[in-house]
ZAVEX-41344 format. One record per residue (C-alpha): z, x, y; residue in one letter. Coordinates in steps of 0.5 Angstrom, whole numbers, padded with zeros to 4 digits, always signed. Layout:
<sites>
ZXYA;...
</sites>
This chain:
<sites>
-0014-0114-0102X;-0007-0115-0102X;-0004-0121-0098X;+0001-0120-0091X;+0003-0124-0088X;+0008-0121-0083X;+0009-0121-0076X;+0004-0117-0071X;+0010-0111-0068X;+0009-0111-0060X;+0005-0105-0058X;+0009-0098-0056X;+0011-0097-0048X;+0007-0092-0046X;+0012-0086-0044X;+0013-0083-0037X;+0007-0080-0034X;+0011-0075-0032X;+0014-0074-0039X;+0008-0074-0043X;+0007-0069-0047X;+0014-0066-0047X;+0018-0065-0053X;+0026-0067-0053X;+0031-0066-0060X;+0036-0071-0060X;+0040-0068-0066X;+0038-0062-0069X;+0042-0059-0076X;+0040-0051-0075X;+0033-0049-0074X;+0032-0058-0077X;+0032-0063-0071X;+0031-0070-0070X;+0026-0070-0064X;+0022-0075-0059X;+0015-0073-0057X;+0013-0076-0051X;+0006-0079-0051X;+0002-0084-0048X;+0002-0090-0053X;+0010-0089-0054X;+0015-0084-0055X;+0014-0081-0063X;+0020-0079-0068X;+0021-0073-0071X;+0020-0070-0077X;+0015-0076-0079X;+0009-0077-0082X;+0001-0078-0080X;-0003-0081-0084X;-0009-0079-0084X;-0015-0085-0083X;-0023-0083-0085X;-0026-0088-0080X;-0031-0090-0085X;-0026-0091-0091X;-0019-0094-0090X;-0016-0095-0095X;-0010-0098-0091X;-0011-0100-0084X;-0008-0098-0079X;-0006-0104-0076X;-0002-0105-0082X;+0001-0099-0081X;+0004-0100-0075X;+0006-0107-0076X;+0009-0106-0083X;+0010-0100-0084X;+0013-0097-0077X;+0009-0091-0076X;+0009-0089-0071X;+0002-0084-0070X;-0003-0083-0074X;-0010-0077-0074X;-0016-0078-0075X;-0022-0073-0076X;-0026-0072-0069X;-0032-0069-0073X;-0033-0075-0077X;-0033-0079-0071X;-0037-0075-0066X;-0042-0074-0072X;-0044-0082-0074X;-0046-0086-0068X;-0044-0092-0069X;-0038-0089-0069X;-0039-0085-0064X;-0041-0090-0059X;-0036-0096-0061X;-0031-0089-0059X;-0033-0087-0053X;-0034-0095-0049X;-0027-0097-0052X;-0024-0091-0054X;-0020-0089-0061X;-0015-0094-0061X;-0019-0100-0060X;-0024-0096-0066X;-0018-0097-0070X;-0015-0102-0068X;-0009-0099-0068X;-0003-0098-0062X;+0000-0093-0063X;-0001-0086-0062X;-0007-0082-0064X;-0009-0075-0066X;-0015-0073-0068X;-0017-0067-0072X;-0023-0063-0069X;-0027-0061-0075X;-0024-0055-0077X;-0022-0057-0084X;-0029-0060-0085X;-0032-0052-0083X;-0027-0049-0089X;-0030-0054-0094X;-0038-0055-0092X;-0038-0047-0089X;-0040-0050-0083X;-0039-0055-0077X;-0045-0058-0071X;-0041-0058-0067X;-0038-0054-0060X;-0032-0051-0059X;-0032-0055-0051X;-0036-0060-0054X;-0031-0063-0059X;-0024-0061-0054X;-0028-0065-0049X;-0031-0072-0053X;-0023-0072-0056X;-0021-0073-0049X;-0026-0079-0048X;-0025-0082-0053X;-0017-0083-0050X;-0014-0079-0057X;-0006-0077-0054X;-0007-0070-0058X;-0014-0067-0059X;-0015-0061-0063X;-0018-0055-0062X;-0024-0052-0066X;-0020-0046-0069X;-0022-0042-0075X;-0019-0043-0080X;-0016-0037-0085X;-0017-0037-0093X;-0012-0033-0098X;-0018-0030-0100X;-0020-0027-0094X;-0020-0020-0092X;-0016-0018-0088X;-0022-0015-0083X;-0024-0023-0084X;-0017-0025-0083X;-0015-0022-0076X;-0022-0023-0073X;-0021-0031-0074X;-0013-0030-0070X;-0018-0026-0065X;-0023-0032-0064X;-0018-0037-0064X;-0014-0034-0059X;-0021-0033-0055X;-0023-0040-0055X;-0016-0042-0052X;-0017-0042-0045X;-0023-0046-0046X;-0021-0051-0050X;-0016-0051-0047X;-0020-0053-0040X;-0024-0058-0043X;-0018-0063-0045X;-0015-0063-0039X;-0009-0067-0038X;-0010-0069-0046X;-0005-0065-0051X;-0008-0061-0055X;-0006-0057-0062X;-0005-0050-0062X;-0006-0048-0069X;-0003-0041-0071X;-0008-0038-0076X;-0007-0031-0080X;-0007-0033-0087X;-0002-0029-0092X;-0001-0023-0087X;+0005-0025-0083X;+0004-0019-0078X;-0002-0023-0075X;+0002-0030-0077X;+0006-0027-0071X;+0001-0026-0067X;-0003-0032-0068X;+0005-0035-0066X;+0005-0031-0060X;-0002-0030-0058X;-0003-0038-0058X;+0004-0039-0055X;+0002-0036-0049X;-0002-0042-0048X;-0001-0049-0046X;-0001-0052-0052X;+0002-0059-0053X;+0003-0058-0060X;+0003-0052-0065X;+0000-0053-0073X;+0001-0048-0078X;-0006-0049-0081X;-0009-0045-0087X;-0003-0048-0091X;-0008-0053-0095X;-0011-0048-0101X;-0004-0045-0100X;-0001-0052-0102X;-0006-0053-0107X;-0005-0047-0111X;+0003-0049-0111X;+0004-0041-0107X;+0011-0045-0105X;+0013-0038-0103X;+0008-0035-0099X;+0008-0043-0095X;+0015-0040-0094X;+0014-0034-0091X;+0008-0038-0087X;+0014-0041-0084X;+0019-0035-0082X;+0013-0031-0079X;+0011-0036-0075X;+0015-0040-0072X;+0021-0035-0069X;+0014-0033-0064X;+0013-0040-0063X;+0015-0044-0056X;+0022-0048-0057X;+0020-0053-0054X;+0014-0055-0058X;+0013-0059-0064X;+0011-0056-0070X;+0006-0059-0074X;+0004-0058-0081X;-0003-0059-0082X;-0005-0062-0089X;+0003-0063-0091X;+0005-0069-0093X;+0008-0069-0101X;+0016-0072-0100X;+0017-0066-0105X;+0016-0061-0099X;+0019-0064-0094X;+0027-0062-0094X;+0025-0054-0094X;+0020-0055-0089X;+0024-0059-0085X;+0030-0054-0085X;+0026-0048-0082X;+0023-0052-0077X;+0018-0056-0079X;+0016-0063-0074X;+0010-0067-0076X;+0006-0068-0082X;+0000-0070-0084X;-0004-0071-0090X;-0009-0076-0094X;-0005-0076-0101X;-0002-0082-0100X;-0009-0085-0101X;-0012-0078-0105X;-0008-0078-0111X;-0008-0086-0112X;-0016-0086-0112X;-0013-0081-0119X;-0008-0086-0121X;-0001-0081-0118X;+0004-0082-0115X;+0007-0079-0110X;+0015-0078-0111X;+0020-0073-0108X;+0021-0069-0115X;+0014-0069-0116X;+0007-0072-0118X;+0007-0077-0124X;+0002-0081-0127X;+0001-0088-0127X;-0001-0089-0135X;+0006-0085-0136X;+0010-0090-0134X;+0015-0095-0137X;+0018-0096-0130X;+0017-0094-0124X;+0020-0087-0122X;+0022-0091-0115X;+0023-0098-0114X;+0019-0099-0107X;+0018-0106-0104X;+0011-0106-0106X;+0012-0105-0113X;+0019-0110-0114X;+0015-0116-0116X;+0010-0112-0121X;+0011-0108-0128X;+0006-0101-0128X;+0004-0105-0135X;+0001-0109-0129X;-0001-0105-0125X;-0006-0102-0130X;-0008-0107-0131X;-0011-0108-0125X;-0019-0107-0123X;-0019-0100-0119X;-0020-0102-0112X;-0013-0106-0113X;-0009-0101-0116X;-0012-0096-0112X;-0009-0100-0105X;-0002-0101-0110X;-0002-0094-0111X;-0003-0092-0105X;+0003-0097-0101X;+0007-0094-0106X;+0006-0087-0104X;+0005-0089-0097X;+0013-0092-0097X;+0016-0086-0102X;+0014-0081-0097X;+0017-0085-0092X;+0023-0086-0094X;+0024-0079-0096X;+0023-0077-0088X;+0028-0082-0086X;+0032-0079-0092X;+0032-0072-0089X;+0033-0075-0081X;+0039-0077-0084X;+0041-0071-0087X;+0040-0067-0080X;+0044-0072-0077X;+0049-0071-0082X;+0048-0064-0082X;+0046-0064-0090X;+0038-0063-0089X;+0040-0056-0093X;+0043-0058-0098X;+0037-0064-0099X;+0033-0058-0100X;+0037-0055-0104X;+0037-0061-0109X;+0029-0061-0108X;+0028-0055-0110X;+0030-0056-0117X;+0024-0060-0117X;+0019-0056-0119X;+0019-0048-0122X;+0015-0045-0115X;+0019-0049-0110X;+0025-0046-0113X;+0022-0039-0113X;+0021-0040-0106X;+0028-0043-0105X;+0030-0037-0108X;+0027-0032-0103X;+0029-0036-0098X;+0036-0035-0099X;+0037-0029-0102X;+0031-0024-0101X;+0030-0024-0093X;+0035-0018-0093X;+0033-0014-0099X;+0024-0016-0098X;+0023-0017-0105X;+0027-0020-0112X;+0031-0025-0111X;+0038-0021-0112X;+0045-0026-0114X;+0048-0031-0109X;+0054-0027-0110X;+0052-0020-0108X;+0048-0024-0103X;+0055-0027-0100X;+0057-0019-0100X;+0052-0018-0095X;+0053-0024-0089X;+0052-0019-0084X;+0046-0015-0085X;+0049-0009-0080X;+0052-0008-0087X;+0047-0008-0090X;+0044-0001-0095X;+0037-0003-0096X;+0032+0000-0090X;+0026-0002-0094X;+0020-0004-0089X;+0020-0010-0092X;+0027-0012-0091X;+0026-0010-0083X;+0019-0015-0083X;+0024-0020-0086X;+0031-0019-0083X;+0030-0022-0076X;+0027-0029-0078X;+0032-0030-0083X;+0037-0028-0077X;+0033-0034-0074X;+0036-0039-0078X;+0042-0038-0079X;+0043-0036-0071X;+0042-0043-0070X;+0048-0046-0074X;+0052-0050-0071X;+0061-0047-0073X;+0065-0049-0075X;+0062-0056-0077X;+0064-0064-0078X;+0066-0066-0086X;+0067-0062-0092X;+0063-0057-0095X;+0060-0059-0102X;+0060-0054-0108X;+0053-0053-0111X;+0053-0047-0115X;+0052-0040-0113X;+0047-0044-0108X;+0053-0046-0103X;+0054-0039-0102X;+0048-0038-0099X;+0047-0043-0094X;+0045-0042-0087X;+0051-0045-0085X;+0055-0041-0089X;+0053-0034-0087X;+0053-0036-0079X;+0060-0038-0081X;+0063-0032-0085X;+0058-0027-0080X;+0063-0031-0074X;+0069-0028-0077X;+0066-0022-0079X;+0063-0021-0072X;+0068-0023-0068X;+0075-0023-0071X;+0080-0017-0071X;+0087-0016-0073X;+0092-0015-0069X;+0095-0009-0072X;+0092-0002-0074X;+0096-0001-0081X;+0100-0006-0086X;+0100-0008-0093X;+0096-0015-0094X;+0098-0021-0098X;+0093-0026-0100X;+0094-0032-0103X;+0090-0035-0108X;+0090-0040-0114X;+0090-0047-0110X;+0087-0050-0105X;+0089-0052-0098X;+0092-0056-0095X;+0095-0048-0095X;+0100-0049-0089X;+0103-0055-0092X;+0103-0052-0099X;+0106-0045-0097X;+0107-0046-0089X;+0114-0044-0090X;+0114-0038-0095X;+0109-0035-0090X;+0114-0035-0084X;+0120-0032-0088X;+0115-0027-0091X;+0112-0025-0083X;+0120-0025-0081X;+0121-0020-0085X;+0116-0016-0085X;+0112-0016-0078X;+0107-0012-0080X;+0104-0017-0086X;+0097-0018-0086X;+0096-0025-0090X;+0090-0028-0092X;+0088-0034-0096X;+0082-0034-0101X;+0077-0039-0101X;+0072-0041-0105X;+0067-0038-0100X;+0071-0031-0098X;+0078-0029-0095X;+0080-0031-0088X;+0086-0029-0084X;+0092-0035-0085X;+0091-0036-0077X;+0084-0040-0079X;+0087-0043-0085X;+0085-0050-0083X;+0078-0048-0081X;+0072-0051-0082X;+0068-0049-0088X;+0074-0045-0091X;+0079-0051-0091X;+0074-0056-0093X;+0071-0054-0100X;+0069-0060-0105X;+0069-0057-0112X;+0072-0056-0117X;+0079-0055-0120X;+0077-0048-0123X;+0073-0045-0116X;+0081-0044-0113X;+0084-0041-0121X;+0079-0035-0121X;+0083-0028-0121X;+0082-0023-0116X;+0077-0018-0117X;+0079-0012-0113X;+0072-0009-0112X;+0071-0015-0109X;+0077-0015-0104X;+0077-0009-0103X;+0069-0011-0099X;+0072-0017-0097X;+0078-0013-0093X;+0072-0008-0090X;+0069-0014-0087X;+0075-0016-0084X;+0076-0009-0081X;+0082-0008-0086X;+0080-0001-0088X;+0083+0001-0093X;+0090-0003-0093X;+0093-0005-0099X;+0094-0010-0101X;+0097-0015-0106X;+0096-0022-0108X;+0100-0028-0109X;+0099-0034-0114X;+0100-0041-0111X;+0100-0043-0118X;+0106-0040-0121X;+0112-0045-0123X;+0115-0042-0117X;+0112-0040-0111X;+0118-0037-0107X;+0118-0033-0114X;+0112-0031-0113X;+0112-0029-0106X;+0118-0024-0107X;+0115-0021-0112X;+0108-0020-0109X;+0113-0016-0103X;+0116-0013-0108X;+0111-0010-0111X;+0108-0008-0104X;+0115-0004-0103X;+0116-0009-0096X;+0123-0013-0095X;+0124-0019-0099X;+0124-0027-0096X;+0131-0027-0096X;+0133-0021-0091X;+0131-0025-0084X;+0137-0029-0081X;+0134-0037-0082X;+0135-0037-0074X;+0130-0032-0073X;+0125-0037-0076X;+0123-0041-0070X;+0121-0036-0066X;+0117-0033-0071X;+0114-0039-0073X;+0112-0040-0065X;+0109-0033-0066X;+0105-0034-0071X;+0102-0041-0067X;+0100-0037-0062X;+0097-0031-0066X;+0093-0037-0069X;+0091-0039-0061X;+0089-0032-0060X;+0086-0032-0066X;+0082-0038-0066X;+0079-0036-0059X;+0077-0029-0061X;+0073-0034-0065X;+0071-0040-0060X;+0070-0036-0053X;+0068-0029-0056X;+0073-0026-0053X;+0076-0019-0055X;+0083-0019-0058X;+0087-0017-0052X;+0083-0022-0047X;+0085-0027-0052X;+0092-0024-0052X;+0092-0024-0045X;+0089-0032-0044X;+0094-0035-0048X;+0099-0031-0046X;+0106-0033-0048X;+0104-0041-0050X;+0108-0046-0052X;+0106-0052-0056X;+0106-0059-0057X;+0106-0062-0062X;+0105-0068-0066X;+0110-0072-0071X;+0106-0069-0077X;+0107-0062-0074X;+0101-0061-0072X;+0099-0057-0066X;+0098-0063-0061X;+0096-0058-0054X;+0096-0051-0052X;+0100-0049-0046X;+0099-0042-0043X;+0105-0038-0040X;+0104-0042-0034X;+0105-0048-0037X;+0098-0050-0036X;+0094-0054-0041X;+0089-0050-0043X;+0086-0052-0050X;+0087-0058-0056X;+0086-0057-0063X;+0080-0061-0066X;+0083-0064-0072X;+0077-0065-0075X;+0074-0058-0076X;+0080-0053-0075X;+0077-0050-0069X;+0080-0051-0061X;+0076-0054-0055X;+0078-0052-0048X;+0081-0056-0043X;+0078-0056-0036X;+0085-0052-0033X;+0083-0046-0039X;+0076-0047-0037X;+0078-0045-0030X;+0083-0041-0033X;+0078-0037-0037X;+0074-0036-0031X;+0078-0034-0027X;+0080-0028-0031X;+0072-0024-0029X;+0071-0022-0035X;+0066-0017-0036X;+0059-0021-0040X;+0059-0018-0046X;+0066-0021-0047X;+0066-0028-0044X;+0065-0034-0047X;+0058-0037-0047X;+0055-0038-0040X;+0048-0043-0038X;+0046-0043-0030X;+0044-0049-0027X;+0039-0049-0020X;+0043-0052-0015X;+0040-0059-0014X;+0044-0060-0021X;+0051-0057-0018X;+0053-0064-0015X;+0051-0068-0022X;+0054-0063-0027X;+0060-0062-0022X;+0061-0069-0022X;+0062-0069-0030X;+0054-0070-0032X;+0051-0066-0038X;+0047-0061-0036X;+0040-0063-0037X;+0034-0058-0040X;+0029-0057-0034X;+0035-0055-0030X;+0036-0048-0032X;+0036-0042-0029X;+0039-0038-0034X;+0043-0038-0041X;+0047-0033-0044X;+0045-0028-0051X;+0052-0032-0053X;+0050-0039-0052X;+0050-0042-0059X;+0049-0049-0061X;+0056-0052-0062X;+0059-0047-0058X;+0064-0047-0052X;+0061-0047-0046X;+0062-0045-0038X;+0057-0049-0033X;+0055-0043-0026X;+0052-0045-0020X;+0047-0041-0017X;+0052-0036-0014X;+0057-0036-0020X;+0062-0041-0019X;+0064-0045-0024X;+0063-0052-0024X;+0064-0055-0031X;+0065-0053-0039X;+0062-0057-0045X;+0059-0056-0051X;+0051-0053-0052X;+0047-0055-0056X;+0041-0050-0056X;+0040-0043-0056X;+0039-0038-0051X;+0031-0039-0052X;+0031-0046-0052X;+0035-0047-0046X;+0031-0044-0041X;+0024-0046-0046X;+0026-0053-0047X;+0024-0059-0041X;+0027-0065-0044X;+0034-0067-0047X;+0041-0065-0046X;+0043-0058-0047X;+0050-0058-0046X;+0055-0064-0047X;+0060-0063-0041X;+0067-0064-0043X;+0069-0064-0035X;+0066-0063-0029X;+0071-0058-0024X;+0067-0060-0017X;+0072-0064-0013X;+0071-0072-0013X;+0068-0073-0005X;
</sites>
């Protein structure tokens, strides 16, 4: 055995009796989220990893794995305890944690598993629930019936069947003890959904997806995918996800992105008995190396010429430090990838990993739509809004609403750049929500017009042609203007809008030449059916030059032939065009509520000429730029404003009711807590401009979501809106 020597670490402060078992997300990326699981031994960080223990065979000890390690919850097989009795009998005098020696949080599973290996198990489906809640697990599990890929689909649905008929039961023996949902169905995802629904109707603490092990050990990546996407959009929001017999770092990123919250797996100790390492690109073995592929703590003193040359019990317990730390170290590496709001693009680079996990990658960014081959990133970028969509394929409806359940739950516009990674950018959760939000809810102000657009250079766009674009308006009122980004054409209006403002990448992204079957696309999708359109080069030696000449060629009136008088006051125009813009965006409000809002506002700027606020025609501060992403926070005065406008539901900003115990807190300026919702409407959206009602519809703050409309309600712990102010009176 290895020495160690560290320092006992103090044992976990259980959790609020009354928070036991709840669920809070601290940061989410999308459908991705950092979360905290309230148990009675600590609170439990999300995503993360349990190790799995054998009661008789502890290849690391448990303790060492809450001292040294940090972790924070392990599983343990109930089965295998109840079976032996001497284990048993320590488990039920001195309970689970005491039998471990470990003070952490502990689930157990409860023999399932041990009935899809050996065909059957001794057990109860009550009787196991009932010995798990007396020997003081946190989360039991109970007796499902696990789904192989090569049942029938007879076999198949009869299990979903009688693992939702045990639920009740199972359900009344554990009492005030967690206890796992698992969602069975095995390859069939109308019965995945229905596992998800039928057991979701239940009061489970935690749903695992179960039956993904053989799906696993057969690299069916894909098929684990569509597990995913079939279950989880049936499942509460407001309970963790656990992914049974997961635990290889390669698989974490993907997971993790469409949802996935706690793993488990015993490959950490598995594949070291095989000599394997586990890393987060792949399997390796031990006798193929000269270095080690990661340099972990537990290695950096020793060569893998050394390692091999230790008797098989010490290299074993090497082996299985080292994996035990990869893994690890990957989950840290995706939880800050989710608070960085990049866990897509790590899964994105791990997909390269390995052939089948690319394939899955593949049909999860460009084949929900279409329900079979992948098609090409960049058609799949034609087809952002699926409402425009030909295929009517089954497969493409069996599909749509769960991809549709990604990307709903992406944060718009985001914070920081959006890095170019080949045609994989292009299909980025983040980055069809962004250009479904201007398709969806952008109009242009006139019926008719020619269209210029502007392509060849990167932004900043206002401070490279901000000018010409004035003088062009000026003279001809009626112009369109658009600029090109990497990722597709967007009014000028959002010039400064995150993502199209923002793409790192390189130089040759902005030098592509206009396709005009592509634009020709592109122009019905911003609902500039048929207009014609030129474009101008910002490349050009001269740029004025070339904006005469792209007018010329339009047939319209030249730069020159406006009075440089008029200038400013055109120029006023176009930022209150923008402010209309930008709020048909923000608040979801047509163009003529829009119009009507600002009003004729007047701005303040910032000594770089930027906009500093928004007043509306009443001189009223109604909203502030955001430098950061491009987009416009409202004030407390728009906020009142906006409400006051009575807008019809359908096209008002997002709205989320409290009950009326919350109104004085709210009021006051503090942020709107899950558990005290009556109501959120279909339009709340994470990152998203939000209105706080009372009960009776009286407006009393505004902020920013951090939910969607399911979890709003769903959810019993966190925060669910940030408030920017509270509009009650100060008493």
């Amino acid at each position: 055995m290895v020495a160690w020597q560290d320092e006992p670490r103090p044992a976990p402060k259980p959790a609020r009796e009354a928070h036991v078992g709840r669920f809070e997300v601290k940061a989410r990326d999308g459908r991705a989220r950092v979360g905290a699981l309230s148990t009675a031994h600590g609170v439990v960080t999300t995503p993360t990893l349990l190790p799995v223990i054998n009661p008789n065979l502890r290849t690391i000890e448990p303790r060492e794995m809450w001292d040294r390690y940090g972790i924070e919850m392990l599983i343990t097989n109930s089965y295998i305890i109840w079976k032996h009795e001497r284990l048993r009998t320590h488990a039920l005098e001195h309970g689970v944690h005491d039998l471990l020696n470990y003070p952490g949080a502990i689930m157990t599973d409860s023999g399932t598993f041990q009935a899809y290996v050996y065909g059957d198990v001794e057990v109860g489906v009550e009787e196991i629930v009932s010995f798990q809640r007396d020997i003081g697990v946190d989360v039991a599990t109970m007796l499902d019936v696990f789904t192989r890929p090569d049942m029938t689909r007879e076999e198949v649905e009869e299990a979903v069947a009688e693992t939702v008929r045990r639920a009740d039961a199972s359900l009344a023996s554990a009492g005030s003890t967690m206890l796992n949902g698992p969602i069975q169905g095995g390859l069939h995802p109308d019965l995945r959904r229905q596992s998800a629904e039928g057991m979701g109707a239940h009061g489970f603490s935690v749903h695992p997806i179960g039956g993904i092990v053989p799906v696993m050990e057969q690299q069916r990546y894909t098929d684990l995918a569509k597990i995913m996407l079939a279950s989880l959009p049936a499942l509460p929001p407001q309970r963790p996800v656990h992914m049974f017999g997961c635990g290889h770092p390669m698989l974490f990123p993907m997971l993790i992105a469409l949802g996935a919250d706690l793993f488990d797996s015993a490959a950490y100790a598995l594949f070291a008995r095989d000599d394997r390492m586990l890393t987060p690109n792949g399997t390796v073995h031990l006798g193929e190396l000269r270095e080690w592929p990661l340099l972990m703590p537990c290695v950096a003193h020793v060569t893998p010429e050394a390692v091999r040359k230790l008797d098989k019990d010490a290299r074993m317990e090497m082996l299985s430090r080292y994996n035990l730390e990869v893994t690890l170290a990957e989950l840290a590496a995706c939880r800050q990838a989710v608070h960085d709001g990049r866990i897509w693009e790590r899964a994105e680079r791990r997909s390269h990993a390995h052939p089948a996990l690319r394939e899955a990658f593949l049909w999860l960014t460009t084949s929900p739509a279409r329900g079979s081959a992948p098609i090409p990133a960049t058609e799949h970028l034609l087809m952002t809004d699926r409402t425009a969509a030909s295929d009517t394929s089954p497969a493409r409806g069996q599909w749509e609403g769960a991809w549709d359940w990604v990307v709903a739950s992406q944060t718009t516009p985001g914070q920081g750049a959006l890095r170019w990674a080949g045609e994989d950018t292009f299909v980025r959760p983040f980055v069809v929500a962004s250009r479904r939000r201007l398709h969806r809810h952008w109009r242009p102000a006139a019926t008719q017009g020619p269209v210029l657009i502007l392509h060849g250079a990167p932004g900043p766009w206002r401070d490279r042609v901000g000018a010409q674009v004035v003088r062009a308006r000026a003279s001809n009122p009626s112009l369109e203007v658009l600029v090109l980004s990497p990722i597709g054409l967007v009014p000028w209006s959002f010039e400064d809008l995150q993502p199209f403002a923002h793409v790192e990448g390189p130089e040759w992204l902005w030098k592509r030449p206009l396709d005009h079957a592509w634009v020709r696309r592109e122009l019905t999708r911003l609902h500039l059916h048929d207009r014609p359109f030129v474009g101008v080069n910002l490349r050009s030696d001269s740029v004025g030059e070339a904006f005469d000449a792209a007018l010329a060629d339009a047939g319209l009136n030249p730069r020159a032939a406006v009075d440089d008088a008029a200038l400013p006051e055109v120029g006023m125009d176009l930022r209150r065009v923008q402010a209309v813009d930008k709020s048909m965006l923000e608040l979801h409000l047509e163009r003529d509520m829009a119009t009507s809002f600002v009003g004729q506002a007047t701005f303040v700027m910032s000594s770089t000429g930027r906009i500093r606020n928004v007043k509306d025609s009443e001189g009223r501060h109604i909203l502030s730029p955001r430098l950061g992403d491009g987009g416009l926070s409202l004030t407390d005065e728009g906020a009142k404003v906006l409400h006051g406008l009575g807008l019809p539901s359908g096209h008002a900003p997002a709205t989320l009711t409290v009950v009326e115990d919350a109104v004085p807190f709210v009021g006051a300026g503090r942020n709107v807590m899950h558990g005290f919702i009556l109501e959120a409407s279909e339009r709340l959206r994470p990152g998203g401009t939000c209105l706080v009602l009372a009960p009776d519809g009286a407006l009393i703050a505004h902020g920013v979501a951090q939910c969607t409309p399911a979890e709003a309600t769903a959810m019993e712990k966190g925060i669910a809106v940030r408030v920017r102010g509270g509009l009650l009176p100060s008493s």
